[in-house]
N, C-alpha and C positions, 0 to 999 in steps of 0.2 A: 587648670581652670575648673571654676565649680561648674558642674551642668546647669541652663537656664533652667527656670522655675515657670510656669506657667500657671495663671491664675485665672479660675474660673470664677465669672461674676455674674449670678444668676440677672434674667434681666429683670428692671423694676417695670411699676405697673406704669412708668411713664413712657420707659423703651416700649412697653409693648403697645402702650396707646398711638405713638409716632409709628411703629411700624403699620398697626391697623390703618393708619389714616393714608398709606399707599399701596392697601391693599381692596381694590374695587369691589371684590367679594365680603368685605366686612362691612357689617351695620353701621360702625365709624366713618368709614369712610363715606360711603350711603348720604347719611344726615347732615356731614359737613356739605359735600356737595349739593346736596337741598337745600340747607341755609345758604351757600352761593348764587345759587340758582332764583330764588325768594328775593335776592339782592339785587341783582342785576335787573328781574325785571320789573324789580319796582322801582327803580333807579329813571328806568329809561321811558318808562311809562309818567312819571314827575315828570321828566324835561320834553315832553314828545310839544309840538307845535308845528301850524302850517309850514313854517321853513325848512323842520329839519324833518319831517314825516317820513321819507323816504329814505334818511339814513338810518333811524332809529327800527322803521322798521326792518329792513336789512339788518341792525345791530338784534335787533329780537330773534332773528331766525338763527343766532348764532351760540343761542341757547335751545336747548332741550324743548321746545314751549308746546312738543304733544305730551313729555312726562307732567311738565308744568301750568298746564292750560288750565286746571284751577285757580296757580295763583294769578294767571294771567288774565282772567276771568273776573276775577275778585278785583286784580287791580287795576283796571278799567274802569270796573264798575263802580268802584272807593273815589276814584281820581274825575270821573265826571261829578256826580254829587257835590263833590268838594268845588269842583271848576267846573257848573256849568255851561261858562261862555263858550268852552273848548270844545262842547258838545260837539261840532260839526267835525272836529281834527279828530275825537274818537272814533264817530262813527264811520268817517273814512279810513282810519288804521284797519278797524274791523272790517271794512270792506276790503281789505287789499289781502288779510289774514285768512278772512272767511274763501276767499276762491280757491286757496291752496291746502285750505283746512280745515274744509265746512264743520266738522263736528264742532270746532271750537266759536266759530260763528253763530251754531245752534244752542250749544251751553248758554252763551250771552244772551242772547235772543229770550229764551226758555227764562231766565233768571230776570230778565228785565217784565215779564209776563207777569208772572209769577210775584215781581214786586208790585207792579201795577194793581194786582186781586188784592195784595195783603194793603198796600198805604191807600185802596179808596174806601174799602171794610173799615178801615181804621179811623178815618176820616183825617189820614194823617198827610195834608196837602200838601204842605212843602218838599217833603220825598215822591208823593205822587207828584207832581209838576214836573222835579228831576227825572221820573221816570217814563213820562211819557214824552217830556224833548227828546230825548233816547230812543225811543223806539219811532218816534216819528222822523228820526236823519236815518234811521235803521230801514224804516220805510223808502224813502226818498234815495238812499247806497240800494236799492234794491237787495237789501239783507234778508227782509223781513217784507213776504207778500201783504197787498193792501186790505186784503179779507179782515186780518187784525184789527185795523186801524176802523174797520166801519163799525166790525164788533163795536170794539171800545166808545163811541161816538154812541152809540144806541146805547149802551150803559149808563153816559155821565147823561143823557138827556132823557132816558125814561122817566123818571123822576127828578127834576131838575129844580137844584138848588142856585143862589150865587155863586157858591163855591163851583159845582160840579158844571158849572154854565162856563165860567172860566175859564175851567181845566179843560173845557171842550175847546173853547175857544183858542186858548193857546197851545192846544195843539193843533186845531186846523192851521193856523199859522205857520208852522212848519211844512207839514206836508199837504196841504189844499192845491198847491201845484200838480204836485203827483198826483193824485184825488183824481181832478180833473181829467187828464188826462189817460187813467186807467179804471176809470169809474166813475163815470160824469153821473152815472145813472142813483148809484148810491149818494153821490156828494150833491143832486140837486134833493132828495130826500133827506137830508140831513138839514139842508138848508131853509124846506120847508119846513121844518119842525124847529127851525130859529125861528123864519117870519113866525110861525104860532106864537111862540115865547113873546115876542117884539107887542103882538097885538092882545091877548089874551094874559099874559103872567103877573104875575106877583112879586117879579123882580126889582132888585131896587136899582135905581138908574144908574150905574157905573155901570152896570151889568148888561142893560138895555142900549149905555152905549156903543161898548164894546162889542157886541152884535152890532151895531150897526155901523161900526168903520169897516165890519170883516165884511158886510156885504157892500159898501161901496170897495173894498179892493174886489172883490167878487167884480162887481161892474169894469174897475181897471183890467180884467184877466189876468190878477193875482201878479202882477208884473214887479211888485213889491216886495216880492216873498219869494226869490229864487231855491229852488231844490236843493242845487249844491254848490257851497259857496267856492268862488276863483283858486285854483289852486287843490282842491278837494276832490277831483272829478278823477282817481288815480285808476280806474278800472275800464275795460272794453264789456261794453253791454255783453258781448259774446262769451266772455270768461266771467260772467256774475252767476254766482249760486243762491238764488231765492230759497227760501225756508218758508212751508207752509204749515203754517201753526194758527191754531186757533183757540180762543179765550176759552175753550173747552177742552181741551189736551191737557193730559199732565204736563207740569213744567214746574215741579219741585226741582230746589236749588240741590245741587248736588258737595254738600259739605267735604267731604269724606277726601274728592279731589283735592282740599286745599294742605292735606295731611300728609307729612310724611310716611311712607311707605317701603319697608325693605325690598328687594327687586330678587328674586335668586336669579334672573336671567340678565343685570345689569349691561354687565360690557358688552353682551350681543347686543340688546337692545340701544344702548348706546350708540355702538357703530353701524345701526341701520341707522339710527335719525343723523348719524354724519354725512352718511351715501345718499340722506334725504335732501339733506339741508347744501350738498356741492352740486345737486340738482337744481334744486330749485335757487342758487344762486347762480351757477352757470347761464340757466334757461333767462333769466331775470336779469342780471348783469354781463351775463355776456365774460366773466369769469369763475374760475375754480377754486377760487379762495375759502 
């Protein structure tokens, strides 16, 4: 018999690529797993609604979303804009997210700030409007202390436009409940400074009326305009983490987060937010899945 022959075949750059891609230490694999990651939860952040909020959110904790709290951050904040209506279902995700991860509560919070200064300088209303429904259910989830919310209210009415009479307006709408309730003192000043408007302004009357339904709900005790709508209410006041922030605090968006980034401590890191994540599902559900 001839002796076997054995033949070496160097590998090509495609074996080596497949190998990289199951090796957690390589930059390949790194990036794949980041575009997975970018996918899922922008996937689950599209389909989230008051019926399934509670499993989507449980599906979010099943990714990475302290490495990924950028994109998580962005796609929130992409996904109200686009869908307003859903405002009240974001900002209670965010509240159920923010107790067990207040940094990432604060990122949104600080980013939604931050949009508020750039679209009213800008006089760019339509993204402002988005932006302060936002922060006024952020208000209302106890996400975001009421201090902000008067700022803000003394800004669009220091000099006051239709536009910026408005925007005051509908956001009182949202949170004038909570207002009331944690700040009667600020929100009858504010409200003096509409009766001004009402009797003294230059306003033209859509403007003039619009003031004037908010102060007959004022007269109803806001009874029209609940805080948090049925189904929404996921948090115990005991476990709420307020953020105090003020329209004078830095609160530049933080880019850099949304980018992928090589890790050299990967799989440790990884396998603590696994020890995190059968915590906080254990504590939460009641299993270790």
């Amino acid at each position: 018999m001839f002796p076997t022959r054995t033949y070496y075949r160097p590998l090509s750059r495609f074996d080596i690529y497949k190998l990289a891609l199951i090796d957690e230490s390589t930059i390949e694999y790194q990036r794949s797993a980041w575009e997975r990651l970018k996918k899922s939860i922008n996937s689950k952040i599209n389909k989230v609604n008051t019926s399934n909020l509670p499993s989507i959110i449980r599906e979010l904790f099943n990714n990475n979303i302290i490495r990924g709290r950028g994109l998580l951050a962005h796609n929130i904040i992409r996904a109200q804009i686009a869908s307003p209506f859903y405002t009240p279902v974001y900002a209670a995700l965010v509240s159920v997210i923010n107790t067990i991860l207040p940094e990432i509560g604060e990122l949104i919070a600080k980013h939604l700030i931050s949009s508020f200064h750039h679209t009213y300088e800008q006089n760019d209303k339509i993204n402002c409007l988005s932006t302060i429904k936002f922060i006024g259910h952020f208000i209302n989830q106890n996400i975001l202390h009421s201090l902000v919310a008067l700022e803000m209210l003394v800004v669009l009415l220091e000099n006051p436009t239709d536009d910026s009479v408005e925007l005051a307006i509908e956001f009182l709408n949202i949170c004038v409940e909570k207002l009331s309730q944690v700040s009667l003192h600020g929100l009858d000043s504010v409200f003096s400074t509409l009766n001004n408007l009402l009797n003294e302004s230059s306003l033209n009357e859509c403007t003039l009326h619009i003031i004037e339904v908010l102060f007959a709900i004022r007269k109803d005790q806001f009874k029209v305009n609940p805080m948090i709508q049925p189904g929404l209410d996921l948090v115990d006041e005991s476990d709420q983490h307020t953020h105090i922030i003020t329209l004078d605090d830095p609160c530049e968006p933080e880019p850099m987060l949304n980018i992928f980034r090589y890790d050299d401590q990967y799989e440790e890191n990884e396998n603590e937010y696994e020890e995190f994540r059968r915590k906080i599902i254990s504590e939460s559900y009641g299993d270790k899945q």
